[in-house]
ZAMARGU-4260 file (C-alpha; in steps of 0.2 Angstrom, whole numbers, plus 5000, padded with zeros to 4 digits):
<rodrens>
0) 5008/5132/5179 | 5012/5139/5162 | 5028/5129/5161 | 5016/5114/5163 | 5005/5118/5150
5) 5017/5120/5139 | 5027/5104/5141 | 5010/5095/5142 | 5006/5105/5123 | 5023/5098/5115
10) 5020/5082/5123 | 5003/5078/5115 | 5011/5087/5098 | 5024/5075/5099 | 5012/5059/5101
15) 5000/5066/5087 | 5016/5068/5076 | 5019/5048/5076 | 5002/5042/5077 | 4998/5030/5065
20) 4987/5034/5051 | 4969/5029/5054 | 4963/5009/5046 | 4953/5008/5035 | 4956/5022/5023
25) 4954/5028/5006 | 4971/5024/4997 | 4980/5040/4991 | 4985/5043/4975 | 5001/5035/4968
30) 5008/5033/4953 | 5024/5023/4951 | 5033/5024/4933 | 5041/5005/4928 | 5061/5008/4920
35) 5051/5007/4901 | 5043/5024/4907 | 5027/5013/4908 | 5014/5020/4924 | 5006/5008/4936
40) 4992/5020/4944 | 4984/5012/4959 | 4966/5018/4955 | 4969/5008/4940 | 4969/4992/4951
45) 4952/4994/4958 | 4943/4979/4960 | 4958/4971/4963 | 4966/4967/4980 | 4984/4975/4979
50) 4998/4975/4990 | 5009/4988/4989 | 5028/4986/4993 | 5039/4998/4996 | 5056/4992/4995
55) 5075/4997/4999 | 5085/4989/4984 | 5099/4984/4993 | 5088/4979/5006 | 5088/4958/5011
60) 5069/4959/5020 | 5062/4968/5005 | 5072/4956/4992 | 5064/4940/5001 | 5047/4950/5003
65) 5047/4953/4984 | 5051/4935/4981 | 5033/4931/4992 | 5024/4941/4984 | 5029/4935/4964
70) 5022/4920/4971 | 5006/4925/4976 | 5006/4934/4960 | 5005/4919/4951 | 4995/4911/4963
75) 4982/4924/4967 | 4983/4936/4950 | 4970/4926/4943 | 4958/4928/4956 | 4961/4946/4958
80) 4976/4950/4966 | 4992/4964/4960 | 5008/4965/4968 | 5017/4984/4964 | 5035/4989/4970
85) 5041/5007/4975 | 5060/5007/4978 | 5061/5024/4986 | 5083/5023/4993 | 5086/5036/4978
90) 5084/5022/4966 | 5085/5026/4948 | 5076/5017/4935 | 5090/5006/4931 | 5092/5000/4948
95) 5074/4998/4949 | 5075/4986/4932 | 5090/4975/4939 | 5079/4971/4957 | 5062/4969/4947
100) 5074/4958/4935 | 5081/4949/4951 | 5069/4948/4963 | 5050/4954/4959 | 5049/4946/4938
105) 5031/4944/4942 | 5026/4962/4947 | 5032/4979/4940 | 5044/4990/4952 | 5048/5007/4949
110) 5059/5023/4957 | 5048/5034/4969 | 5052/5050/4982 | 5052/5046/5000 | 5040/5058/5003
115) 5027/5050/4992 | 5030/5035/5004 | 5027/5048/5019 | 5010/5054/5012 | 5005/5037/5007
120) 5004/5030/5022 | 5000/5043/5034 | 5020/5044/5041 | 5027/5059/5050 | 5041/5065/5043
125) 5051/5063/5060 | 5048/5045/5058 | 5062/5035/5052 | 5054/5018/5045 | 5059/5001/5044
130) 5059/4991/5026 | 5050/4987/5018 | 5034/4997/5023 | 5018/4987/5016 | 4999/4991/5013
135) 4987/4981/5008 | 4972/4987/4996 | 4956/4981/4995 | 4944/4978/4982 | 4937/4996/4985
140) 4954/5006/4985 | 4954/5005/5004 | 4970/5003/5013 | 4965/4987/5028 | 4982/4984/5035
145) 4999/4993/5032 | 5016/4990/5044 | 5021/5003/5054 | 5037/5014/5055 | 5044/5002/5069
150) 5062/4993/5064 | 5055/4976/5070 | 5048/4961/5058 | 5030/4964/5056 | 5014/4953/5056
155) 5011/4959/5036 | 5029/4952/5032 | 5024/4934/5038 | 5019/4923/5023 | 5004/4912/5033
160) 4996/4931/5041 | 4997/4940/5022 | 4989/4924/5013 | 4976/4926/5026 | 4973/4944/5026
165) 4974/4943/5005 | 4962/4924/5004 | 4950/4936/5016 | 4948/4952/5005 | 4948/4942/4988
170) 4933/4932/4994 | 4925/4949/4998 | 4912/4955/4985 | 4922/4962/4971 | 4918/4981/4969
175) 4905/4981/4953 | 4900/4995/4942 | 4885/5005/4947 | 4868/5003/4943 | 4858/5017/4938
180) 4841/5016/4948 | 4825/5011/4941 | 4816/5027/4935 | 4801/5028/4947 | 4784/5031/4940
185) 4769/5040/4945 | 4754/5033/4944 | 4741/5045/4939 | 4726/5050/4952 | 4708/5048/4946
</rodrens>
């Protein structure tokens, strides 16, 4: 009975550990620095729909990927939309330059840590993930679709489902500034 519990305990560990992470959700922090030394901090881009790549330099699927999303950079970039790029394979800021210089001229593209990939997207560290992992932002910093750590292709790298998911949050009512609430009066009793 105890042998039981225990395997049904490691079991249910083991499930929880490669769970994904829960949709929608506040983005977490990132800060990706460009080869200049220049930083591209995601709460910068709110109000903005962004998708955010992260990308294996030597990688063919994240190559082509990137080469999607600098068109929809200059397609959707006026309407509110930012592609950024992560090269996390050990990438240092030169390698980064060359692949934003080869394949992603209309979006910036920087080094960053595996484990900064992890966190952002609410991966186990036992997972090994395919590339390139994708999430997409929304106007209001929330993350509405990312891929999973799964080797397959992925409905996110399809060109017809992302312009759909990214035409759909753009038309969603840009995140607007606060407005303070009228001061309320009293009237006075006679």
């Amino acid at each position: 009975m105890r042998s039981l519990a225990l395997t049904t305990a490691l079991l249910t560990l083991g499930a929880t550990a490669f769970a994904a992470a829960p949709i929608p959700r506040p983005a977490a922090p990132l800060d990706i620095v460009d080869s200049t030394g220049k930083h591209f901090v995601l709460s910068n881009y709110k109000g903005k729909v962004v998708v955010v790549q992260f990308l294996l330099t030597t990688c063919p699927h994240c190559q082509a990927f990137s080469q999607l999303l600098d068109k929809l950079q200059a397609e959707y970039g006026p309407k509110g939309f930012q592609a950024v790029g992560a090269a996390v394979n050990e990438a240092t800021p030169e390698m980064a330059k060359d692949y934003h210089d080869h394949y992603a001229q209309a979006f910036p593209v920087g080094p960053l840590n595996h484990d900064v990939v992890y966190t952002f997207m609410g991966m186990s560290i036992m997972e090994r993930p395919g590339f390139p992992q994708i999430a997409v932002i929304d106007r209001k910093g929330q993350v509405r679709e990312q891929t999973s750590s799964a080797m397959e292709r992925q409905p996110l790298q399809d060109e017809m489902h992302l312009r759909a998911l990214v035409e759909k949050l753009l038309a969603e009512r840009p995140v607007s500034a606060a407005v303070p609430p009228r001061p309320v009066t009293a009237s006075a009793k006679p």
